[in-house]
C-alpha positions as CSV (number, residue, x, y, z in Angstrom):
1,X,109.0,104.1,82.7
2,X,107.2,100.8,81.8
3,X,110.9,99.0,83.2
4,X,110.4,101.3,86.6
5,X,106.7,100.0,86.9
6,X,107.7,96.4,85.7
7,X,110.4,96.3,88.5
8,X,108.2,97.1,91.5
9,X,105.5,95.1,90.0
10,X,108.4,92.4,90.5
11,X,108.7,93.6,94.4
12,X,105.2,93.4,95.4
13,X,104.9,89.8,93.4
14,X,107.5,88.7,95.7
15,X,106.2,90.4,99.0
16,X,105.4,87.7,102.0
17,X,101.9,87.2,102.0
18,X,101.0,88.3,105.4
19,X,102.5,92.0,104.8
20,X,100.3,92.0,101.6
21,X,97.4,91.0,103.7
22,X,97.9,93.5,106.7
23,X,98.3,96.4,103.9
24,X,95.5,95.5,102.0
25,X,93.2,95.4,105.4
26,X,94.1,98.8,105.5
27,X,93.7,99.8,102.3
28,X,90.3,98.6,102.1
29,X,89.6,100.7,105.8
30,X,90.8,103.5,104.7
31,X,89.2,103.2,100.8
32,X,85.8,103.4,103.2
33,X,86.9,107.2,103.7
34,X,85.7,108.0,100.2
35,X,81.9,106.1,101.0
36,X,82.5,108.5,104.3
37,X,83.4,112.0,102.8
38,X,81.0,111.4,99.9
39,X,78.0,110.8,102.5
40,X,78.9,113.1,104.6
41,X,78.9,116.3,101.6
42,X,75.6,114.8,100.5
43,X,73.8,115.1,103.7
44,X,74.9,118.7,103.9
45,X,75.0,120.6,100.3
46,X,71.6,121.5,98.6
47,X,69.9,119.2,96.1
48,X,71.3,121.0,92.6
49,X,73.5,119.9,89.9
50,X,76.5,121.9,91.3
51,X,75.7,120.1,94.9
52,X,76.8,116.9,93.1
53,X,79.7,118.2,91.4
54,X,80.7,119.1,94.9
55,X,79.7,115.5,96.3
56,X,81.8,114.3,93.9
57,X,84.8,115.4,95.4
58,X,84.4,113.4,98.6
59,X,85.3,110.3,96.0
60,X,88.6,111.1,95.9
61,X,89.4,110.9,99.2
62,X,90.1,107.2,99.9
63,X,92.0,107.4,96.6
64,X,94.1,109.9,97.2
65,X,94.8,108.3,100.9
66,X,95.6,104.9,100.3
67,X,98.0,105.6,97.3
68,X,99.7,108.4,99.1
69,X,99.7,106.2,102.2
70,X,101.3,103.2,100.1
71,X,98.7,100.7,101.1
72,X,97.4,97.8,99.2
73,X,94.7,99.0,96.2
74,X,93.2,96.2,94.1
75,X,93.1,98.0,90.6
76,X,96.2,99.8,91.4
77,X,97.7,96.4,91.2
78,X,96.1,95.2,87.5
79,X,99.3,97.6,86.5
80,X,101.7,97.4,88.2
81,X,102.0,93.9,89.0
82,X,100.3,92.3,85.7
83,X,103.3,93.8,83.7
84,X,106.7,91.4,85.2
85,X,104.2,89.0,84.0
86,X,103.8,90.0,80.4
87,X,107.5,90.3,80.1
88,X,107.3,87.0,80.8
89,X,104.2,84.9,80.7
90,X,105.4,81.7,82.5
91,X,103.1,79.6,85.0
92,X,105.3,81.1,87.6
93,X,104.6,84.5,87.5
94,X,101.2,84.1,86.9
95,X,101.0,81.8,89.6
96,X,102.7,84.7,91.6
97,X,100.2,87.1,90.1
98,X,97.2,85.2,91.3
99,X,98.5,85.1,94.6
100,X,98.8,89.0,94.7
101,X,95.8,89.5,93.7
102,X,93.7,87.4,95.9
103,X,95.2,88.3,99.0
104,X,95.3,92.3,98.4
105,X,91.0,91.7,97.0
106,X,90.6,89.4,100.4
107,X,92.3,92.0,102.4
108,X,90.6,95.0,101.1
109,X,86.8,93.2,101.4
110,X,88.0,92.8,105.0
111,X,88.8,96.5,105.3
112,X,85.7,97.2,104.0
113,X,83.7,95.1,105.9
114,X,85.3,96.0,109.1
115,X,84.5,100.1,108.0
116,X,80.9,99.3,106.6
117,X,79.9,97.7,110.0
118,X,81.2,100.7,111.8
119,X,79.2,103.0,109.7
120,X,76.1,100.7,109.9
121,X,75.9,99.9,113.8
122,X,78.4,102.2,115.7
123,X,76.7,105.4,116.3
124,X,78.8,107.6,115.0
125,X,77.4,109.7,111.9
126,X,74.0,111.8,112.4
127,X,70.4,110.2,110.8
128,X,70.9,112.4,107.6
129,X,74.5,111.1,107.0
130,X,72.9,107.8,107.5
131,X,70.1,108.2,105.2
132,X,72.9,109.7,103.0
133,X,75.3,106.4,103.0
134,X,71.6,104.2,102.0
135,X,71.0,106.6,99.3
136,X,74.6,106.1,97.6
137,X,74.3,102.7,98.0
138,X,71.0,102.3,96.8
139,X,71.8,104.6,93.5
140,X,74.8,101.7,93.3
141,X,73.1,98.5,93.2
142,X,69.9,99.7,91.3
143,X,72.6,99.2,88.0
144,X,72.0,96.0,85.9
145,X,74.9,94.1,85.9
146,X,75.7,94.6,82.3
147,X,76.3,98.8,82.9
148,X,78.0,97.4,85.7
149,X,80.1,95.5,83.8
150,X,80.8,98.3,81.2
151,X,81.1,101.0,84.1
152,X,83.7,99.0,85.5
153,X,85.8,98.6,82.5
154,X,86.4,102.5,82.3
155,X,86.7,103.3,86.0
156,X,90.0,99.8,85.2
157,X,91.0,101.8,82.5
158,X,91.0,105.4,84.4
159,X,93.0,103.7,87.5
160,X,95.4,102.0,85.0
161,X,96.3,105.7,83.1
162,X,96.4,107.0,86.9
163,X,98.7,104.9,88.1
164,X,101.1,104.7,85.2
165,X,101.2,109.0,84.9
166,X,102.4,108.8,88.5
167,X,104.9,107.0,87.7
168,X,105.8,109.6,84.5
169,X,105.3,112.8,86.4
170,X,105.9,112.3,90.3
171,X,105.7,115.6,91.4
172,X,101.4,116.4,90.0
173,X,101.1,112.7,92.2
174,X,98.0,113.9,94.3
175,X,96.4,115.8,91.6
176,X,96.7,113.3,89.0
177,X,94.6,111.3,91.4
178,X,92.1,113.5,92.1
179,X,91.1,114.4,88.5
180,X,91.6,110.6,87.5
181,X,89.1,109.4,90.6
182,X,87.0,112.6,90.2
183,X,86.0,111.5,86.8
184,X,85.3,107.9,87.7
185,X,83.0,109.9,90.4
186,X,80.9,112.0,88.1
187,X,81.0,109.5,85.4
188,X,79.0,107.1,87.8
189,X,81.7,104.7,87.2
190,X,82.2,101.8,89.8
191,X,85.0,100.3,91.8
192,X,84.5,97.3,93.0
193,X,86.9,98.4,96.6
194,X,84.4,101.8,97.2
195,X,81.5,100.0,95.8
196,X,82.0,96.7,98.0
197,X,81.9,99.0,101.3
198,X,78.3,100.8,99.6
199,X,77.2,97.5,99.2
200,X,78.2,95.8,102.4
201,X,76.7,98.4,104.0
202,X,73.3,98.2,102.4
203,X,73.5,94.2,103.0
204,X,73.7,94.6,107.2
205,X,70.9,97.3,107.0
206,X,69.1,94.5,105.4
207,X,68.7,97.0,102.4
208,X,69.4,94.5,99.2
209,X,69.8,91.0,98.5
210,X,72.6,89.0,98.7
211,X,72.2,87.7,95.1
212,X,71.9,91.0,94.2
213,X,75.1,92.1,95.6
214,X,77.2,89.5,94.3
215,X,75.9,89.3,91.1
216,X,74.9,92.3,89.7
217,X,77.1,94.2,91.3
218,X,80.6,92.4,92.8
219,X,81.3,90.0,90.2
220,X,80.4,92.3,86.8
221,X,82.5,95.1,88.7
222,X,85.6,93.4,89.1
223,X,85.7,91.9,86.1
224,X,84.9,95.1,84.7
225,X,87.9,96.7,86.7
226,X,90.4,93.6,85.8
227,X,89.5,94.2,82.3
228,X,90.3,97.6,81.9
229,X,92.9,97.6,84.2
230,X,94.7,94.6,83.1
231,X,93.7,93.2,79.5
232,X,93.1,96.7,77.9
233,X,95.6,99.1,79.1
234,X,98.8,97.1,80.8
235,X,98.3,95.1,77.6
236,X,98.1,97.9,74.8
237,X,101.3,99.3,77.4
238,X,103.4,96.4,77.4
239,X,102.8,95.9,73.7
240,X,103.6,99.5,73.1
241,X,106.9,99.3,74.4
242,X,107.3,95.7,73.1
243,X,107.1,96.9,69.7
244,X,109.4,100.1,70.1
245,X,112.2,97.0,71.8
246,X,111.6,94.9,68.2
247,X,111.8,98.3,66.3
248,X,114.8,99.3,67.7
249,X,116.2,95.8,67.5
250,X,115.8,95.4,63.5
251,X,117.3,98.8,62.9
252,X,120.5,97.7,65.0
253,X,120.7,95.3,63.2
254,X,120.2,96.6,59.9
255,X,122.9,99.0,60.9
256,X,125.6,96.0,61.7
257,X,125.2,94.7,58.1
């Protein structure tokens, strides 16, 4: 399994930048589905614990879109594309690993730019979806940065185990991502993808600061994400299997002697 992920961690490393780009546009679009679906169950269930559990569910959405939809995810690709990389850690794969990831984080702000200025000035949604989409993005950025930071780390982690049981079970695909991104919904963990369309949005209502955006909320998020994503779990992975390769190694060649 960890040779399957490492292998089309390889094949998006190598993937021409503008196809990365265009993919990631639309991941970050349609990532604004979950901001959408979650809004739009909070403006119409009562105000009760069980009306959150339900509210919760709209989280999933973009998730369980994008990944089905095989479009460019940011923390999806702290996995899968970290791991060619620690098989082996030269300048050029983590020059190639850089490059991935700042055009698929550029193309998903994008996306989500592009979706949180539809939601903000196109009159599309009702007043109480509106109200709604402030609310969620208020609850967001009210956080200091260090529960961001912390937040972030699990919700890495969660996306990290989600991707790689995909990749062990394939046929439980779209329920392993719902309970994986239900839990990072009712855990009030962030993302910086969902969160960056909340907070986008709050920032052309004129809602919160710019300095508040950036830097208690985008930059402790995605390092929060990277870290559990990347340096926690696709680390511990690799090493895992890394240590099973030497294992079996020695006892070969014990066995020749």
């Amino acid at each position: 399994m960890h040779e399957v992920i490492r292998r089309d961690g390889d094949k998006e490393l190598n993937r021409e930048v503008m196809a990365l780009l265009w993919s990631a546009v639309a991941g970050g679009i349609t990532m604004s589905t979950s901001f959408m679906a979650r809004g739009i169950l909070r403006a119409n269930l009562p105000e009760t614990d069980f009306g959150f559990l339900f509210e919760a569910m709209g989280y999933t959405v973009g998730f369980l879109f994008v990944i089905a939809a095989n479009q460019q995810l940011f923390t999806e690709n702290t996995v899968t594309a970290v791991l060619p990389f620690m098989t082996r850690p030269d300048r050029r794969n983590l020059m190639r690993l850089l490059r991935l990831w700042g055009v698929v984080l550029a193309g998903n702000t994008l996306g989500g730019l592009i979706a949180a200025a539809v939601f903000a000035f196109m009159p599309v949604f009702p007043p109480d979806v509106g109200e709604a989409f402030v609310e969620i993005g208020h609850h967001l950025v009210e956080k200091p940065a260090l529960q961001m930071l912390g937040g972030g780390i699990i919700s890495g982690w969660l996306i990290a185990t989600m991707v790689w049981a995909i990749y062990a079970t394939g046929q439980a695909k779209l329920a392993i991502i719902f309970l994986a991104t239900y839990l990072i919904a009712i855990g009030d963990f962030p993302h910086v993808i969902v969160g960056t369309v909340e907070v986008l949005h709050l920032l052309m209502l004129g809602e919160t600061a710019t300095g508040a955006a950036i830097f208690r909320f985008w930059l402790p998020v995605l390092a929060g994400n990277v870290i559990g994503g990347t340096l926690i779990f696709a680390l511990i992975s690799h090493a895992q299997v890394r240590a099973d390769h030497d294992s079996g190694t020695d006892e070969d060649a014990t066995a020749g002697r």
